[in-house]
Each structure stands twice: as structure tokens, then as C-alpha cells.
N, C-alpha and C positions, 0 to 999 in steps of 0.2 A: 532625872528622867530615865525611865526603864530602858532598857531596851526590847525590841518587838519584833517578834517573827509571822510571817503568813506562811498558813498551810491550806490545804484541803481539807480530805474527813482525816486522814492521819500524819502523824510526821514522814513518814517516806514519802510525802507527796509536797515539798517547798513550792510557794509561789511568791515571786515578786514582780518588779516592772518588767523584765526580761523573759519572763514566761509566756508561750503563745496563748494562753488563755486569759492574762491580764486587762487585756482590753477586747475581749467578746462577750455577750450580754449571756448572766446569770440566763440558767433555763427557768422557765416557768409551766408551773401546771395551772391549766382552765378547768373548771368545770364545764362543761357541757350544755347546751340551753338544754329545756325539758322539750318533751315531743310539740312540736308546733309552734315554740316559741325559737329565737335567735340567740347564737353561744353569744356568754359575756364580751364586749368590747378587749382586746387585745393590751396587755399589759405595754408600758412603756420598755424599751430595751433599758436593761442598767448593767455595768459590766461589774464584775470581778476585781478589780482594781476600784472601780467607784465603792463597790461592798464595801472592803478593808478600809479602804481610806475613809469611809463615814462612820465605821464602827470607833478605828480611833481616833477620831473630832469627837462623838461621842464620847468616849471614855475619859479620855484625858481634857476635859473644860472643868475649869479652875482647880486646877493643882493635880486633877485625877481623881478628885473629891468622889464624884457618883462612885468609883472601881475600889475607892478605900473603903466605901459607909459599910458593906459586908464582912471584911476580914476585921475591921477595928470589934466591929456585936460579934463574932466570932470567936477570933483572941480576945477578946473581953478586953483591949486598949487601945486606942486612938493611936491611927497609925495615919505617915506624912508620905509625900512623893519620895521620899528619901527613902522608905522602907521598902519601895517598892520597885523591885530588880528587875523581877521581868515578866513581859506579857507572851505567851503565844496564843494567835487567834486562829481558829479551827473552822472553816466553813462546812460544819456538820452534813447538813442534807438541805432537800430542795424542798418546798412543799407548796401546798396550794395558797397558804396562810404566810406563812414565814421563811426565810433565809436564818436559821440559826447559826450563831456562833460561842461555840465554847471559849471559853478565855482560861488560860491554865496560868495559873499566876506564882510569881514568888514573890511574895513579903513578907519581909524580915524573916529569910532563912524559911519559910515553912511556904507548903504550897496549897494551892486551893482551887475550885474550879468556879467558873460563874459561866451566865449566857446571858448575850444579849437577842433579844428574838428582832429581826427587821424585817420590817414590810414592805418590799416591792412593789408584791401584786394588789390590786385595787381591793381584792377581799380581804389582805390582808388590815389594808388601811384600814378598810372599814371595821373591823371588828378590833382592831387594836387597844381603844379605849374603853369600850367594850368588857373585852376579854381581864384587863389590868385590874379596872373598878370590883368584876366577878373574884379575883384571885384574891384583891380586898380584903375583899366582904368575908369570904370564905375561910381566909386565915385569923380574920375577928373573931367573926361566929364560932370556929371548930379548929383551936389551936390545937392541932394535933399530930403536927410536925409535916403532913402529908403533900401541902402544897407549896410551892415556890414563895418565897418572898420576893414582891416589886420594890427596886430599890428607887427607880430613876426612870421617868415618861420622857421622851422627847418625839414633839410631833410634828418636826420640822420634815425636810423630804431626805432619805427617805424617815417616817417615822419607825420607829424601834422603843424597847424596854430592854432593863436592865433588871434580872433577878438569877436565883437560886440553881448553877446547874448542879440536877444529885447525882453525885456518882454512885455506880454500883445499882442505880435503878435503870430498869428498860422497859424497852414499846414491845408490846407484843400485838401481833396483827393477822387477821384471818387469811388464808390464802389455799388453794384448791390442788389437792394433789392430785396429779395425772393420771395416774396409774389406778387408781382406782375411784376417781370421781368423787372424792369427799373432802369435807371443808378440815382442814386443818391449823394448827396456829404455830408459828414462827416468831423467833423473839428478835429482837436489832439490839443488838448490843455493844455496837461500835465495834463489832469484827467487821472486815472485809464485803461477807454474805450471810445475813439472814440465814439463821437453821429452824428448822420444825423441831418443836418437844412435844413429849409423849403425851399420852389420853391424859394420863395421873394428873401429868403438869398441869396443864390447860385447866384440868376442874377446880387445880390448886388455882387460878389465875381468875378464875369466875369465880370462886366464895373470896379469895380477895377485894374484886371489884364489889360484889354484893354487900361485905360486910361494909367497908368505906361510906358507899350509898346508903345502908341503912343509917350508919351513925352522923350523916348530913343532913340525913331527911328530915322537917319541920314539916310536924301533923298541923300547925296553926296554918302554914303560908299552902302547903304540899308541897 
């Protein structure tokens, strides 16, 4: 059996049953009703302690089978609970969709990253299966290394997936600079805080997304 640490977004941040935030509920983001209609129904409270403790019931059900079937196609050998030293679980970020958690693994001496993405909030359920069957499809149709492989569905409560965390890859995301009123883009790169890059970057960051999209696009479906 491994042993397993909880953290926050990074290791300076340890959480276990002794931490004042173990037993207060995950935050969650709603969306908004639209004008004239009533905001979504109110997510159930789930705590920080129930997170960790259902990510590893997930993980670890029979032998840790679902957390080995990645590193065994990886190192290209089948690997057992015996190769598998240790877990740390990383409660990434919060979002309207998901609670991700990074899994940073040692087996057999080398180390690797995974996620499992878990859904809380009611949008998340719902789009869960959803979202999994899309990522699929998408890694059939267009093996082109670009998207997560799904390793392992459970849709008990909460539901969560188990696939591919890329290191080295990041979110980038619009956001409005002050000082002179214009939309700029910022990258999350598991620092601390979000930075803005430059004009350059950003067009580099749209002919990436456009090229992706072009070579997905099916003239037969659209």
C-alpha cells in the first residue's frame, strides 16, 4: 500500500484531519440564471476531507488497478500495488465543472502525474459522461497526442474520471487590464498568481488553438 499525502494547489500548503479547513464545504461557483429566469439550485455542501477521502476510494478499488492502467501503457509494463510508493493528491483549483486533483505518483522509482476530475456541482454531474464519451471519441478519431486519455468512469457520488494530467501544459485565459481598459491574456501555470504575456504570445496561443481546430474539423459532420 502506498503511502498518501493531501495537499492544496501546492506542497507548502499540507492538509489533513487536523487542518481547519478539513471539514468545511469545498467552495463552489454557480452560474447565474439568465435575465428573467431563476440562478441554478444551490449545490449540496461537500467538504475537503470528504474530496480526499473519495478521490482515494476511487483510486485505490482493487489493488489500485484504475491508478496503475496509466504508468503500466506508459513504462510499457504491468505494474502491481507493490510498485506503487507513493501518492500525493493536490486539490488543483475550484471550478464551475470540476474539483480537480493532481495525483503525483511514484512507481517503481519514476514519477508521473495523473488527474482525477470530480464533480460536486450539479453541472458538473451532468456533463461528466458527457464530457468523457467527447474526450473518447476525439482521442479515436484524431490520435494526435493532444487530448487526455480516460482511464476509469465512476458515477457513484461524488462522480469523478480518472485520466492524463499534462505537465508542462497550461490554461490560458482572458482577463481586462485596468489601467488601460483592454482585454488581455494571462497564463495559470500552477504558480501562486496568474501572469499576463505579451501581444506576441497570445497570437502564438490563437494560431495554436486554430491550427488544433482546423485539424479536428470533419467537412462530412461540421
Amino acid at each position: 500500500m502506498p503511502t498518501i499525502d493531501y495537499f492544496l494547489a501546492t506542497s507548502r500548503h499540507p492538509i489533513d484531519d487536523r487542518h481547519p479547513l478539513w471539514r468545511q464545504p469545498l467552495p463552489t461557483r454557480r452560474l447565474g440564471g439568465a435575465a428573467g429566469k431563476p440562478a441554478p439550485p444551490k449545490d449540496e455542501p461537500f467538504s475537503y476531507g470528504s474530496y480526499f477521502q473519495a478521490v482515494v476510494r476511487f483510486c485505490e478499488a482493487s489493488g489500485w488497478r484504475r491508478l496503475l492502467l496509466a504508468p503500466s501503457q506508459t513504462l510499457a509494463t504491468p505494474m502491481t500495488e507493490q510498485d506503487l510508493q507513493h501518492v500525493s493528491i493536490y486539490l488543483e483549483k475550484d471550478g464551475a465543472f470540476y474539483h480537480p486533483a493532481r495525483l503525483a505518483l511514484t512507481v517503481d522509482g519514476q514519477s508521473l502525474s495523473m488527474v482525477v476530475n470530480v464533480a460536486t456541482s450539479r453541472l458538473g454531474k451532468q456533463a461528466l459522461l458527457q464530457e468523457t464519451h467527447a474526450l473518447e471519441r476525439l482521442n479515436k478519431e484524431h490520435p494526435f497526442e493532444w487530448f487526455p486519455a480516460v482511464y476509469a468512469i465512476e458515477d457513484k457520488t461524488p462522480p469523478m474520471f480518472l485520466g492524463d494530467w499534462f505537465d508542462g501544459f497550461h490554461e490560458f485565459h482572458l482577463t481586462r487590464e485596468k489601467e488601460v481598459d483592454e482585454l488581455k491574456m494571462v497564463v495559470w501555470d500552477g504558480s501562486d498568481s496568474p501572469h499576463l504575456i505579451s501581444d506576441e504570445q497570445g497570437a502564438e496561443v490563437y494560431r495554436a488553438m486554430a491550427m488544433i481546430l482546423a485539424a479536428c474539423y470533419d467537412p462530412v459532420t461540421t
